[in-house]
C-alpha positions in Angstrom: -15.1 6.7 -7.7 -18.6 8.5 -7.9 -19.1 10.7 -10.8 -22.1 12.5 -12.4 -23.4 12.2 -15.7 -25.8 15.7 -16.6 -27.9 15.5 -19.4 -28.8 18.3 -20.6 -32.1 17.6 -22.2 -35.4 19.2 -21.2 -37.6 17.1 -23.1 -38.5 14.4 -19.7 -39.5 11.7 -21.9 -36.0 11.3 -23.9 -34.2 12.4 -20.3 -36.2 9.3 -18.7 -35.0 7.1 -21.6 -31.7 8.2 -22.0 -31.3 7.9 -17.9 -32.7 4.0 -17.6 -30.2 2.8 -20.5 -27.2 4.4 -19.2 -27.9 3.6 -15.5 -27.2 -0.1 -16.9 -24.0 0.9 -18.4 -23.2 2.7 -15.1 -25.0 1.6 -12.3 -22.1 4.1 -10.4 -22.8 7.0 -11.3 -25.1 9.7 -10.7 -27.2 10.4 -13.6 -28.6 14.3 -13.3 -31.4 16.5 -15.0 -29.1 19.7 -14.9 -32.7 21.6 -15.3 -33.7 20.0 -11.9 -32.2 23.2 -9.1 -32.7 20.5 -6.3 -29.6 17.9 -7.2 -26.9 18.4 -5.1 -24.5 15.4 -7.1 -21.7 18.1 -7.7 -20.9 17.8 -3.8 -19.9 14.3 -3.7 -18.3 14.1 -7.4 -15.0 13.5 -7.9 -15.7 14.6 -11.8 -18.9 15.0 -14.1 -19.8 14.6 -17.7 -22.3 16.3 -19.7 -24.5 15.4 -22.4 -25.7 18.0 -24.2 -27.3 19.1 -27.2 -24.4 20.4 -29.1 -26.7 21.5 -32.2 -28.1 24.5 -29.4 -25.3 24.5 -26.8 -21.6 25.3 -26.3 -20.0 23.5 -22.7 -23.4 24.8 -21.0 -21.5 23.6 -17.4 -18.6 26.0 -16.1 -15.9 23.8 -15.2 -15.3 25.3 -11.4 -13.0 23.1 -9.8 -14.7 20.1 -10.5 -13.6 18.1 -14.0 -15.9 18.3 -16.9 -15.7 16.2 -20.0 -18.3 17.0 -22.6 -20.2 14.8 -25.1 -22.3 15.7 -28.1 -25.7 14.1 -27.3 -26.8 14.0 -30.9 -25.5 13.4 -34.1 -26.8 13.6 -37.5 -27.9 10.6 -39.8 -27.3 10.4 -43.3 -30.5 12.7 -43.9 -29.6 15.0 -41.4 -31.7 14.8 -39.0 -30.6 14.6 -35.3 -30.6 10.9 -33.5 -29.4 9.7 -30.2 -27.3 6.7 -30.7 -27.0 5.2 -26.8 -23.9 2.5 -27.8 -21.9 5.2 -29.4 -22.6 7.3 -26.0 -21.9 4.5 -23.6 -18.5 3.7 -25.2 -17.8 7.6 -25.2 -18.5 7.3 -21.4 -16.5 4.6 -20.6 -13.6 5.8 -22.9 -13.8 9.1 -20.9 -14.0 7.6 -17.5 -11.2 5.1 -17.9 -9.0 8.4 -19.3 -10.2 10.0 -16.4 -10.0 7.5 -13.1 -7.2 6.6 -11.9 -6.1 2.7 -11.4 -7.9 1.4 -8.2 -4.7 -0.7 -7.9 -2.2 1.2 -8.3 -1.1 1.9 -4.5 1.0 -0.8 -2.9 2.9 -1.0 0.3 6.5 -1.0 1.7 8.5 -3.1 3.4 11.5 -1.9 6.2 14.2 -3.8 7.5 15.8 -2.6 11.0 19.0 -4.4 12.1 18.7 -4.0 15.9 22.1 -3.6 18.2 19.8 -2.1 21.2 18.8 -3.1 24.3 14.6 -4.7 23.9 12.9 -1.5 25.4 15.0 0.3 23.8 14.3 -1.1 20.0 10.7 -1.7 21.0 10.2 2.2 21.6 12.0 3.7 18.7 10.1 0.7 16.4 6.6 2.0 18.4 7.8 6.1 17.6 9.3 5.7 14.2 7.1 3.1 12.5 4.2 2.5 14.8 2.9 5.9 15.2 3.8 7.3 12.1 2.8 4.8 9.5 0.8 5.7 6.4 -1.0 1.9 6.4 -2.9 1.1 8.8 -2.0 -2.4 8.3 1.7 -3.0 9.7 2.8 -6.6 8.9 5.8 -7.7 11.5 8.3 -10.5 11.0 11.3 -10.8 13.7 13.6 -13.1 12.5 15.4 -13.3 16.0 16.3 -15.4 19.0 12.5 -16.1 20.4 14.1 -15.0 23.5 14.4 -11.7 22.1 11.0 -11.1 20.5 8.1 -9.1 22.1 5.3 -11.4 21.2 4.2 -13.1 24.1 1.7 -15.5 22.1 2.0 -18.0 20.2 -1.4 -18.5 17.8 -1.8 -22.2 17.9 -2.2 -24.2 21.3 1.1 -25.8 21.7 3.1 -24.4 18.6 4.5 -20.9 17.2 3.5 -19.8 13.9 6.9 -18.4 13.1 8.2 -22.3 13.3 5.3 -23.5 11.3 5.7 -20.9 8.4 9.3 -21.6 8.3 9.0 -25.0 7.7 6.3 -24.5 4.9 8.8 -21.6 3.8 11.0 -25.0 2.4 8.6 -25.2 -0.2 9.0 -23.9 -3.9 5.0 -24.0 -4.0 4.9 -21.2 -0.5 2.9 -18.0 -1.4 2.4 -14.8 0.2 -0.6 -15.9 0.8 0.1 -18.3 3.2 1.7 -16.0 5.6 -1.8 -14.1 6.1 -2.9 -17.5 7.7 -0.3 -17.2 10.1 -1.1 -13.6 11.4 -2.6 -12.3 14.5 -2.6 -9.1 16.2 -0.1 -8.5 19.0 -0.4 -5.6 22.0 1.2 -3.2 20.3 -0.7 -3.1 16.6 1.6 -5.4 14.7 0.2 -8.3 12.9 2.6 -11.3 13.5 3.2 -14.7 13.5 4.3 -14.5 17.2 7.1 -16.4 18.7 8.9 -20.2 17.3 8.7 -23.2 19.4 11.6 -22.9 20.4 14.2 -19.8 20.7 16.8 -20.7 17.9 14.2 -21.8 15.1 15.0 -19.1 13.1 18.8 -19.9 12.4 18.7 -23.5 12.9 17.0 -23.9 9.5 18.7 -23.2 6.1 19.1 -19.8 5.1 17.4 -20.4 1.9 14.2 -21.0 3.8 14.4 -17.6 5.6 15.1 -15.8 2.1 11.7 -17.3 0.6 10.1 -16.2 3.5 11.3 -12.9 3.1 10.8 -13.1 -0.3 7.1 -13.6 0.2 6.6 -11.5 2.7 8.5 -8.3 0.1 5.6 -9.6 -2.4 2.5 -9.5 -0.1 3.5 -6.0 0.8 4.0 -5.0 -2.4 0.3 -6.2 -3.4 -2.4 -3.2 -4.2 -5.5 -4.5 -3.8 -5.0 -4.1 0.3 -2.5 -1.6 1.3 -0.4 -2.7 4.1 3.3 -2.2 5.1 6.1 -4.7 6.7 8.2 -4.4 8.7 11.6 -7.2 9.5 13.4 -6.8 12.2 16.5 -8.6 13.0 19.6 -9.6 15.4 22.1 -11.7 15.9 22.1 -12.4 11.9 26.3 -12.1 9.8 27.1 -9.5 7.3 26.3 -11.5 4.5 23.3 -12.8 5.7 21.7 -9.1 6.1 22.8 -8.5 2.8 21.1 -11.1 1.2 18.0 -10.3 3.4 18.5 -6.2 2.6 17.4 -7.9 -1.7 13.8 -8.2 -0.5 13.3 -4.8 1.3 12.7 -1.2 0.4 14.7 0.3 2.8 17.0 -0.8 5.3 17.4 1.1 9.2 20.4 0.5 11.8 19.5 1.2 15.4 22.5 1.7 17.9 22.8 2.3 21.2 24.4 5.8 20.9 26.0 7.8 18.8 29.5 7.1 21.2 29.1 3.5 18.5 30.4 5.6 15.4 33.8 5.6 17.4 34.0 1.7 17.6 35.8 0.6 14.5 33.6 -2.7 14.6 30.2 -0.6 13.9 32.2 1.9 11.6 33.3 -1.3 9.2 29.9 -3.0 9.8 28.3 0.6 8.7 30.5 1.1 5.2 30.0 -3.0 4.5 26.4 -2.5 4.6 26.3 0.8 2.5 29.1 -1.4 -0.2 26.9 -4.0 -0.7 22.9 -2.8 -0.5 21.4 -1.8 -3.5 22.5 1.9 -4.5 18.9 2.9 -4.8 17.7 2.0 -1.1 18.1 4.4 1.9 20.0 3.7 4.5 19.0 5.4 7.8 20.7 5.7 10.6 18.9 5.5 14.1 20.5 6.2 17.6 18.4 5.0 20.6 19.4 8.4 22.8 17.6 10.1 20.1 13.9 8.7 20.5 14.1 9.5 24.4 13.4 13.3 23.1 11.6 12.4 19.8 14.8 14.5 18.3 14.6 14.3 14.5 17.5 11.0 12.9 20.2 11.6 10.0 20.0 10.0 6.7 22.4 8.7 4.5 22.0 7.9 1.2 23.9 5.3 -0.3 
């Protein structure tokens, strides 16, 4: 965050003084000679603070819509007379900037889970117009936890193996780490970064479940990490009720994409629906998504649950 410290002192040989001790305390910021007409710092602060001689001034800066903060330049010493104590200043500074600048880390991702019942196209459109084109990271982590035969990743990263088969196995771990899945990452076609498909189609539910939930686990946690912003994204098929339950625990939201809205007369998708909404966490959103409606762009229903 750049910010401007004025000084407003016209004397140049306490200015230069004042300026070459602070710049130390604050190598980012601007340090200004308010007297100087020719500084144009006030376009590229986000806030500024002003030393001044508060024996001879009063708040000599109008606030305009820039924040101010003010600080006495001078004090008085047990004689009276007026001294400039740069330690007491510097921890002023800081005491102000820190009240004043907000956390750098303080912004963390998301992550979605869409349970798919579409045809590939299908799901691969709505997932390109709902999450794709309107995400607010530009980092989109993907994890399909699928029949391989049913993913769109046409790579796998290393020469002869998938990296979704090699992260699941070091997913049996206690000692796996979000970290680790950003090994396993590449870019696909369509902006995604995944691990691509398994060795072999069935990977994904021929090893324990408990291995896929620490996956997931880890994968909710790197999203959820602010010092890079990037969001995930699960998609999955072919999983049972209480499997997507348990996987629903490490997501922020959970989406259903059907094939048309002619599926909330099936009593099978009507019970699946209400089991789902029973069972998530009362505090997520549940969204409903209907294939026939991303054709037109048309705007989904939400249900809160």
């Amino acid at each position: 965050m750049a910010f401007s410290i004025y000084i407003y002192e016209k004397n140049k040989t306490i200015f230069d003084s004042l300026k070459m001790r602070l710049s130390h305390y604050f190598p980012e910021a601007y340090i200004v000679n308010p007297f100087d007409k020719s500084n144009n710092h006030k376009e590229i602060s986000e806030f500024i603070i002003v030393l001044y001689d508060g024996f001879q001034y009063t708040e000599p800066v109008s606030k305009g819509k820039i924040a101010c903060e003010y600080i006495n330049l001078f004090q008085a010493d047990e004689f009276g007379n007026k001294i400039i104590d740069c330690s007491r200043l510097s921890l002023l500074i800081k005491n102000t900037v820190s009240n004043i600048k907000p956390a750098a880390s303080s912004i963390s991702g998301k992550t979605d889970l869409l349970i798919s019942f579409s045809y590939i196209d299908e799901r691969e459109n709505f997932i390109n117009q709902y999450f794709l084109n309107h995400a607010s990271s530009e980092l989109i982590l993907r994890l399909d936890l699928m029949s391989g035969i049913r993913m769109p990743s046409i790579f796998k990263t290393g020469m002869s193996s998938g990296s979704l088969t090699e992260l699941l196995e070091l997913a049996k771990s206690d000692s796996f780490t979000p970290e680790t899945i950003l090994d396993f990452l590449n870019p696909d076609s369509q902006g995604f970064l995944t691990p691509g498909k398994p060795n072999k189609p069935d990977d994904v539910f021929d090893v324990d479940i408990y291995c896929i939930i620490n996956l997931l686990k880890n994968f909710h946690n790197l999203t959820h990490q602010t010092d890079v912003q990037h969001d995930g994204l699960v998609v999955c098929e072919g999983w049972k009720m209480q499997d997507l339950i348990n996987f629903s625990n490490y997501s922020d939201a959970v989406h259903i994409l059907l094939p048309s809205r002619m599926c909330d007369e099936a009593k099978g998708s009507i019970d699946f629906i209400n089991n789902l909404k029973r069972h998530i966490d009362s505090n997520k959103n549940l969204t409903l998504h209907y294939c026939e409606d991303y054709r037109n762009e048309a705007i989904n229903e939400k249900s809160r649950v």
